[in-house]
VOTOR-962228 format. One record per residue (C-alpha): x, y, z; residue in three letters. Coordinates in steps of 0.2 Angstrom, whole numbers, padded with zeros to 4 digits, always signed. Layout:
N
XYZALA;...
END
This chain:
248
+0000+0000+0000UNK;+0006+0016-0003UNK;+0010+0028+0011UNK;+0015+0046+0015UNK;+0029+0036+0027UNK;+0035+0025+0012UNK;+0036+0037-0002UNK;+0046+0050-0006UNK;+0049+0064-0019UNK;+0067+0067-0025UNK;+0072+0081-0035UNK;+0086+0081-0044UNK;+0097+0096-0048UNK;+0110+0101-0058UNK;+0121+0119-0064UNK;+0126+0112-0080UNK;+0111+0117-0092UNK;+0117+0124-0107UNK;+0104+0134-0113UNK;+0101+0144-0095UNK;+0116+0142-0086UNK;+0114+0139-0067UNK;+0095+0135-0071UNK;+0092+0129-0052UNK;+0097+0145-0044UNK;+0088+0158-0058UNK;+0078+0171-0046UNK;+0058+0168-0049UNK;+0049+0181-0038UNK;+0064+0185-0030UNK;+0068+0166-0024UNK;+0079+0151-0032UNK;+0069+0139-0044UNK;+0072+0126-0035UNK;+0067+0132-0020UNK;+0049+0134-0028UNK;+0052+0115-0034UNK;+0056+0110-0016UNK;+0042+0121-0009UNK;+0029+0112-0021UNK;+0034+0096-0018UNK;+0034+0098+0000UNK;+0016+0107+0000UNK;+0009+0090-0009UNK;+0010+0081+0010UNK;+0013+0066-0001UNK;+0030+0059+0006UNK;+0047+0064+0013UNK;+0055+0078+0000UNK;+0072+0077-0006UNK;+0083+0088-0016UNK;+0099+0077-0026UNK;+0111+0088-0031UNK;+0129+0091-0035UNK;+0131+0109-0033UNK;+0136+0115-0015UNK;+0125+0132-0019UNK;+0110+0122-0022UNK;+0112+0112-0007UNK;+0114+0129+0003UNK;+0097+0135-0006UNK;+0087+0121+0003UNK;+0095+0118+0018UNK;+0091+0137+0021UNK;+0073+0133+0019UNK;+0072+0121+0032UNK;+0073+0103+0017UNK;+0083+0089+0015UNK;+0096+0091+0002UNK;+0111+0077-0001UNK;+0127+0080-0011UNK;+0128+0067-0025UNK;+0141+0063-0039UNK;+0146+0072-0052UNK;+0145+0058-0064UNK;+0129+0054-0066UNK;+0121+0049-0082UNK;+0104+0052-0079UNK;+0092+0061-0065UNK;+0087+0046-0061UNK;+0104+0038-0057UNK;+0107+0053-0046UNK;+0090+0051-0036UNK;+0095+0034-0035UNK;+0109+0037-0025UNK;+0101+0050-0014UNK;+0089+0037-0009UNK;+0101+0025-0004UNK;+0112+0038+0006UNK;+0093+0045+0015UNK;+0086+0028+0016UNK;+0097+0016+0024UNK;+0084+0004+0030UNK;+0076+0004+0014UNK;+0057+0011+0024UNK;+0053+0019+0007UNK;+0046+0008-0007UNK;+0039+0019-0019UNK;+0047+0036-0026UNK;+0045+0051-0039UNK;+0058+0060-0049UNK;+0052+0077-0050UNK;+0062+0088-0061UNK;+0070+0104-0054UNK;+0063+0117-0068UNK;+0046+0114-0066UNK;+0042+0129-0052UNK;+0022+0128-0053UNK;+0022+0110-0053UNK;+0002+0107-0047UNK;+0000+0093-0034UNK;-0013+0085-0043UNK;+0002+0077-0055UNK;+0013+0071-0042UNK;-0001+0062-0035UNK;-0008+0057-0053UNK;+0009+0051-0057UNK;+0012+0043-0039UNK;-0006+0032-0040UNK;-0002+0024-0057UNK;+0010+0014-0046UNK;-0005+0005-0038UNK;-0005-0008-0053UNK;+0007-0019-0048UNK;+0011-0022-0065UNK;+0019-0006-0067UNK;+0038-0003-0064UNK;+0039+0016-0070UNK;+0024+0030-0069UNK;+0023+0047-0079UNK;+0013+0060-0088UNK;+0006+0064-0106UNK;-0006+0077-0111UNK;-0014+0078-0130UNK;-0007+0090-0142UNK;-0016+0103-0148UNK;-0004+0112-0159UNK;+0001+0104-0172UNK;+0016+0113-0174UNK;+0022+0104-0158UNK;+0025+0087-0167UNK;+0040+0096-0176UNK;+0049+0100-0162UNK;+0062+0092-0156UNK;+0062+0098-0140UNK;+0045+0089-0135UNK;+0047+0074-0132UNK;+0032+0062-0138UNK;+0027+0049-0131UNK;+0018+0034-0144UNK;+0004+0026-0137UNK;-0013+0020-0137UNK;-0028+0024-0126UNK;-0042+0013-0125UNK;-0061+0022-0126UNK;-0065+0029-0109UNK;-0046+0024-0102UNK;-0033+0037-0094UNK;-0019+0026-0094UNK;-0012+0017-0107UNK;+0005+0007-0109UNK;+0020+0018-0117UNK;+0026+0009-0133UNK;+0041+0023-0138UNK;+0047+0041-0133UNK;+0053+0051-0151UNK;+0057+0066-0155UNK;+0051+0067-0173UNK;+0042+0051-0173UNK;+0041+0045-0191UNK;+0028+0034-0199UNK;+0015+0036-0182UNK;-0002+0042-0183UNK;-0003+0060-0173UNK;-0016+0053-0161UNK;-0005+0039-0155UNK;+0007+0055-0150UNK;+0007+0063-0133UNK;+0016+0075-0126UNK;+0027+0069-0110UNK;+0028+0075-0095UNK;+0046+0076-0086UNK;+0039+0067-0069UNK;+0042+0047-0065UNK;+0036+0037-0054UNK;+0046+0021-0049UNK;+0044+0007-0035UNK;+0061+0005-0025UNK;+0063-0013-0034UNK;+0060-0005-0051UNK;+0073+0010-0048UNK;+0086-0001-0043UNK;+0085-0012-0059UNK;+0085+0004-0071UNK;+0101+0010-0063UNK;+0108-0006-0063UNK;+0108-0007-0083UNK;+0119+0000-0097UNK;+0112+0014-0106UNK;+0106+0012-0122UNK;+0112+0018-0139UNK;+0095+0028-0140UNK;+0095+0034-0127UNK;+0112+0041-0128UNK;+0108+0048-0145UNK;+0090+0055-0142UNK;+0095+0061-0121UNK;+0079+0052-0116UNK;+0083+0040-0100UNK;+0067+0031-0103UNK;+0071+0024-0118UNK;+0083+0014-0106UNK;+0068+0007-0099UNK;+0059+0002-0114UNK;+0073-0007-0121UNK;+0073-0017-0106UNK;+0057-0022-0107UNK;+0053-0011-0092UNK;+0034-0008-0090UNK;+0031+0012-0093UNK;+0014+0018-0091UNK;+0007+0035-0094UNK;-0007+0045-0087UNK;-0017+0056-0098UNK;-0019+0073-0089UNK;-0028+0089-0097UNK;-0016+0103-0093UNK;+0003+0104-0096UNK;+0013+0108-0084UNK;+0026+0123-0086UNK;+0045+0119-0087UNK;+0058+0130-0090UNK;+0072+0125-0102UNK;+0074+0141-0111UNK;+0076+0161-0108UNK;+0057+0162-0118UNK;+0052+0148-0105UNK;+0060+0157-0091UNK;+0049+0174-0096UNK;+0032+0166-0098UNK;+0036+0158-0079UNK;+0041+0172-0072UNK;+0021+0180-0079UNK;+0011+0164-0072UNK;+0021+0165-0054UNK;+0018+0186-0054UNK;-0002+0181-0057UNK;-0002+0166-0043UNK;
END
């Protein structure tokens, strides 16, 4: 059964973004992002929160807010592998079974996706949870900096298995396409195998760590949600933010 005592939410963190440097610590309404991601998560009352990060300046930001933040490697490969090893550093008697990855540049994150994304762990079936919304602007399919994910929804059904994660998927009909959402959910026994494999030759060409996954015949399901959440991956991403947070 899934608990506030046996979950968690781990958010990784990083300063190595190339298109906004030192992404994590970018002022919104005069705090750090990833304070507002920290403040999010924690708001949620879903599980214990966690920052994974591998900058000393984050790792001040939190701490001075009162959270939980652990130094990691610098050699990750993934967000993933980094939350995995802030879990086993946090959770040395192995209490917590079931964890999200939420990423660090989504500032407005609403709780109704971490516990959307959290819940499609009750199907025991499932090693790895996360988010799709239908796209509505056809120009979206073109760009390479969404990332689709293929799949198929029965009638009336709001969760579906992922077949693939593209970029610029060829040869699929657009309403097999979805856009994905950046937030994972994983069981403790499912995180520890991803980790434990090689990364793929997708996944290294096309940076998506769940293609890892899939070519490991992992179990990804998605959860359709109406609204997309906003990240922050660009300085025209960063101004529309900074609007919608002025407004809340």
């Amino acid at each position: 059964m899934i608990t506030q005592k046996n979950t968690a939410i781990i958010i990784p963190a990083r300063l190595a973004a190339t298109r906004l440097p030192n992404k994590p610590l970018i002022l919104i309404n005069g705090e750090p992002m990833i304070h507002h991601v920290w403040k999010r998560a924690c708001d949620t009352n879903i599980g214990q929160v966690i920052v994974a990060t591998d900058s000393e300046k984050i790792q001040k930001v939190i701490k001075k807010g009162g959270g939980i933040c652990l130094l990691t490697s610098l050699d990750h490969q993934s967000g993933t592998d980094r939350i995995c090893e802030a879990l086993l550093e946090y959770d040395k008697n192995s209490e917590i079974n079931y964890i999200i990855n939420l990423q660090g540049d989504l500032p407005n994150i609403d709780s109704t996706c971490v516990l959307r994304v959290l819940k499609i762990l009750e199907n025991q079936e499932v090693h790895i949870g996360t988010l799709v919304k239908k796209i509505d602007d056809k120009k979206d399919f073109s760009k390479t900096q969404i990332v689709k994910a293929i799949c198929k929804f029965n009638d009336n059904n709001i969760n579906a298995r992922a077949l693939d994660f593209q970029r610029l998927p060829e040869n699929v009909p657009h309403e097999n396409l979805y856009h994905h959402i950046g937030i994972y959910s994983y069981t403790r026994e499912s995180l520890m195998r991803f980790v434990s494999l090689e990364q793929s030759k997708r996944e290294k060409e096309e940076k998506l760590e769940q293609l890892r996954a899939l070519e490991n015949k992992m179990h990804i399901e998605v959860g359709l949600i109406d609204f997309l959440p906003q990240g922050v991956d660009t300085p025209e991403d960063l101004e529309i933010m900074k609007c919608l947070m002025a407004k809340e």
